[in-house]
Structures are given as structure tokens and as C-alpha cells.
N, C-alpha and C positions, 0 to 999 in steps of 0.2 A: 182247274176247278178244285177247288177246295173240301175232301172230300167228311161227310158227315160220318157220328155213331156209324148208324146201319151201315154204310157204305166202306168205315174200316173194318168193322165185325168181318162184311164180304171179304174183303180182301186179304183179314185173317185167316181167315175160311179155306180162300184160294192158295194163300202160301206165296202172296205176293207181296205183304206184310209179316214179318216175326222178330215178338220179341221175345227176351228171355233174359231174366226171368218175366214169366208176362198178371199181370193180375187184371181182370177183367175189371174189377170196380173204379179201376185207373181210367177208363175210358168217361170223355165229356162228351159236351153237344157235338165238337167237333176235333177232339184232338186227346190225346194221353199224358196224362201225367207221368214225369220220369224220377225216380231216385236219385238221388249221390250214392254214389259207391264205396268203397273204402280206398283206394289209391290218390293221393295228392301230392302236387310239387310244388313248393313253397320256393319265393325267391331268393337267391342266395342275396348276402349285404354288402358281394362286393363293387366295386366299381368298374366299368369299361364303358367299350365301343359297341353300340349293340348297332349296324346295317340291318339293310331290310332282308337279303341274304342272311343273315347271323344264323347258326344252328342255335335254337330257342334251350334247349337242353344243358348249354351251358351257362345257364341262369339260373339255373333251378337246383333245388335239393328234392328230393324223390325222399315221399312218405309213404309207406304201403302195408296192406292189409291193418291198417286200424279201425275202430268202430268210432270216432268221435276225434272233431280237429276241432280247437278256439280259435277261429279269426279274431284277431285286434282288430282297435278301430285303426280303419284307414287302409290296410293290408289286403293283400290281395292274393290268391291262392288258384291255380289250375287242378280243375277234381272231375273226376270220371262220371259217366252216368253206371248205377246199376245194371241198367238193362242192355245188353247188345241189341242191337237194333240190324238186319236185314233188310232191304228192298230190294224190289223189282226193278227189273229196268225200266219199269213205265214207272215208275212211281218216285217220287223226292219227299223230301220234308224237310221241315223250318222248326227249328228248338224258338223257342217263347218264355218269357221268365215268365211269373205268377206274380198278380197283384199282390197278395198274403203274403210275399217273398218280401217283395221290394216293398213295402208300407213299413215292413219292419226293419229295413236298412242295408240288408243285403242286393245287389244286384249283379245282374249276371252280366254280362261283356257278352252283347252277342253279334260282335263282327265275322265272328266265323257259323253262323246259324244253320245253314243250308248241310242240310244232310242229304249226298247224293245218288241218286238212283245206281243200286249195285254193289252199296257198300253191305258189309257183313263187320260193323265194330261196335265199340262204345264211345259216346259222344263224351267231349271234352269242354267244362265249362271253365269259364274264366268269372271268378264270383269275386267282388270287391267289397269290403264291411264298407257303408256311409256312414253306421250308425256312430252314436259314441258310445256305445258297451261292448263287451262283447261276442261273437256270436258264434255259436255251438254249431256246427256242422256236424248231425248224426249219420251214419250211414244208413239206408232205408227210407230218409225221408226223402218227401215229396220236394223237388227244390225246381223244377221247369215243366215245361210240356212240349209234346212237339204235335204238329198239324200235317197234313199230308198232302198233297195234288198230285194227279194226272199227268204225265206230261204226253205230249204230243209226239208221237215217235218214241222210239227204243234208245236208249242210251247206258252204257257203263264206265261207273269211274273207277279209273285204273290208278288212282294216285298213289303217295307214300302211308297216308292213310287210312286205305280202303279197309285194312283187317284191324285197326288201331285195338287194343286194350287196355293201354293205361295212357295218364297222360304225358 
């Protein structure tokens, strides 16, 4: 179940949800608005083999602590959420782009959505420009949201991820 405001507030409350940095007016009917952060990996232009195995890191160029990145049109960039994010082991979440987001050309890649009960990181977005201008990624601003559910039974993930902070 999907759970509502009041229902994250509780679970704020309980310390079965934390985020941080946390701004209360970021909370909707059912879910939080998340940041971009200032860390980003831009891909490098060379050529290879990329397998499904591949270490994704040797792809990338590593941007870090800036306040403001230009996506081109067409390009595509990996960028952190501001906020760490915490859960319970009863609890998961799903990142969501924003309509506001994508009407204006950006959209977020979200094959990797699922934020798992137990983690303590920062979520990692994959944002693609459609548009043809363009487009200022500030850090601070509002660029996803995530939702939250119940789950049935306890569980923790223990992956390479769990503590993630940059991307």
C-alpha cells in the first residue's frame, strides 16, 4: 500500500523514514519531492565493449561538488539526489520523475527506481535532455519524487549500493 502525507509524516516521526537534508514542504498528497545534488558523471566519448557485467564507472567522467551542469541536447548525464534517504526494513520506495520535469524536455531513466528497504544512500538519477536547448541542472532543485509502500515482512538490502553517495 502506498502510503499517504499523514502516513509518511508517521513514519517520519517513527524514524522508519529519514531524510536529509529533509524540508517538510517537499512532501505531496503521496510522496517527496527530491533535489539534485552537486555530484555528476558525464560519459566519457570513447569507444568500446560495454557487457551487462561491464564496471559502469569506466564510462564515465566524475563531476563533483559543482552548483550548476548544462546538459546538451541529446546527452545524458548520472547525478545524485541531494537528499540521503534511510529506510526501514518494512518499508521501500519508487523515485518518479515530475511532469514539470519532463514537459520541459528532461527526463529521468528510471530503470533503476526501486529504492530498497535498509538502504542508508543517495539515489542515483539517470536524466537524458530531449529537449533542443539546453538545460541547466541547478543543484537544490526539485528534479524527481519518490513514493513509499509497506512491505509485507522485514527485509534488508545488503547490496553494493546500500551506503551509495555519489554517483
Amino acid at each position: 500500500m502506498i502510503l499517504s502525507k499523514p502516513e509518511i509524516l508517521k513514519k517520519i516521526k517513527e524514524g522508519k523514514i529519514d531524510i536529509k537534508p529533509f524540508k517538510k514542504e517537499n512532501i505531496q498528497a503521496c510522496s517527496i519531492d527530491l533535489r539534485i545534488g552537486g555530484y555528476f558523471k558525464k560519459p566519457l566519448k570513447k569507444k568500446g565493449i560495454v557487457k551487462l557485467d561491464s564496471d559502469y564507472n569506466k564510462f564515465y567522467e566524475e563531476i563533483v561538488k559543482i552548483d550548476r551542469f548544462v546538459l546538451k541536447p541529446g546527452e545524458r548525464v548520472l547525478a545524485i539526489t541531494l537528499e540521503r534517504i534511510r529506510l526501514d526494513s518494512s518499508i521501500c520506495g519508487f523515485l518518479e520523475g515530475k511532469s514539470s520535469i519532463a514537459r520541459n524536455g528532461l527526463m529521468i531513466d528510471l530503470n533503476s527506481n526501486l529504492v530498497q528497504p535498509g538502504v542508508f544512500n543517495n539515489q542515483v538519477l539517470e536524466l537524458i535532455n530531449f529537449s533542443n536547448n539546453d538545460y541547466v541542472l541547478e543543484k537544490g532543485k526539485e528534479v524527481c519524487q519518490i513514493f513509499f509502500e509497506e512491505l509485507k515482512g522485514r527485509q534488508n538490502y545488503n547490496g553494493k549500493f546500500k551506503l551509495q553517495q555519489k554517483p
